[in-house]
C-alpha positions as CSV (number, residue, x, y, z in Angstrom):
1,X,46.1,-53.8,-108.4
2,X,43.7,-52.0,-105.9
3,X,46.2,-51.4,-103.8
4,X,47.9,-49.2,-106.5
5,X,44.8,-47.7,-108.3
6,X,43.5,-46.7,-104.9
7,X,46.3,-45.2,-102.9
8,X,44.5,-42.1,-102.0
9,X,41.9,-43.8,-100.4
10,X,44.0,-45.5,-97.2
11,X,47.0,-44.4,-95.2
12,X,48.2,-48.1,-94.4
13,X,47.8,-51.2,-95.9
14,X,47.9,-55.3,-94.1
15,X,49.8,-57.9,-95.8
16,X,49.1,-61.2,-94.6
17,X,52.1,-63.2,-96.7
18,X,55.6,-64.9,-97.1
19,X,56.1,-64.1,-100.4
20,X,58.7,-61.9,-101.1
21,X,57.5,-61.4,-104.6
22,X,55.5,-58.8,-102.9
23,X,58.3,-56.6,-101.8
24,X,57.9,-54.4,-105.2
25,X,54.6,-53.7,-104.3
26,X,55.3,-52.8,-100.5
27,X,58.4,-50.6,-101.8
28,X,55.7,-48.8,-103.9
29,X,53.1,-48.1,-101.5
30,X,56.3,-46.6,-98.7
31,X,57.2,-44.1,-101.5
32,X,53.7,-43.1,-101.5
33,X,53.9,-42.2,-97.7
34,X,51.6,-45.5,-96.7
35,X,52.5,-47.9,-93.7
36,X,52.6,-51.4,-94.2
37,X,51.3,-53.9,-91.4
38,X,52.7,-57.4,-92.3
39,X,52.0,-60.2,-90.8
40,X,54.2,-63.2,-91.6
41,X,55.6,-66.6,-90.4
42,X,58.7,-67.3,-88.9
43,X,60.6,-68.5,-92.8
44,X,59.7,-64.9,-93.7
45,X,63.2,-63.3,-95.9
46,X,64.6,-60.9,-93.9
47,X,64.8,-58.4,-96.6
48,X,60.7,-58.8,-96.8
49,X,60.1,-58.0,-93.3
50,X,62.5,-54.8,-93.8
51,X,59.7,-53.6,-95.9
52,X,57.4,-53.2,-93.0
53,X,56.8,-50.7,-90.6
54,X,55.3,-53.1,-88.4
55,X,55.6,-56.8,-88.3
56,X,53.7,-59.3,-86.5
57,X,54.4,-63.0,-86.3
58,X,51.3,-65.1,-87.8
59,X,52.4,-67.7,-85.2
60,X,51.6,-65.2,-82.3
61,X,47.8,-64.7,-83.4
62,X,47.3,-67.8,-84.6
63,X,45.6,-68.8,-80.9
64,X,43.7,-66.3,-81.3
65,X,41.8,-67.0,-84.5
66,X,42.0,-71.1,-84.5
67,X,40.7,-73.1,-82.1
68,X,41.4,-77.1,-81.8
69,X,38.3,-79.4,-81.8
């Protein structure tokens, strides 16, 4: 809900998910003239990723913020 109540406030919004359920909400914040960063894995629905202006593959950071001990 913040991201709705406090549009005015940001000009792009990070989505870390797989859930298309959220594709409303990223629909909503492109008509608003936001960009959406989403960063997904690779069983991501095509027609969520479409909702992105930039995607980046979870599985292509993940070195960088897990290590193996």
């Amino acid at each position: 809900m913040d991201i709705v109540h406090e549009k005015e406030k940001y000009d792009t919004i990070c989505l870390l998910s797989n859930d298309n359920d959220f594709s409303p909400l990223l629909r909503y914040v492109k008509n608003h003239n936001k960009k959406v960063i989403l960063i997904s894995g690779k069983n991501t629905r095509i027609s969520f990723k479409e909702n992105a202006d930039y995607l980046i593959n979870a599985q292509s950071i993940k070195n960088l913020i897990c290590s193996v001990k």
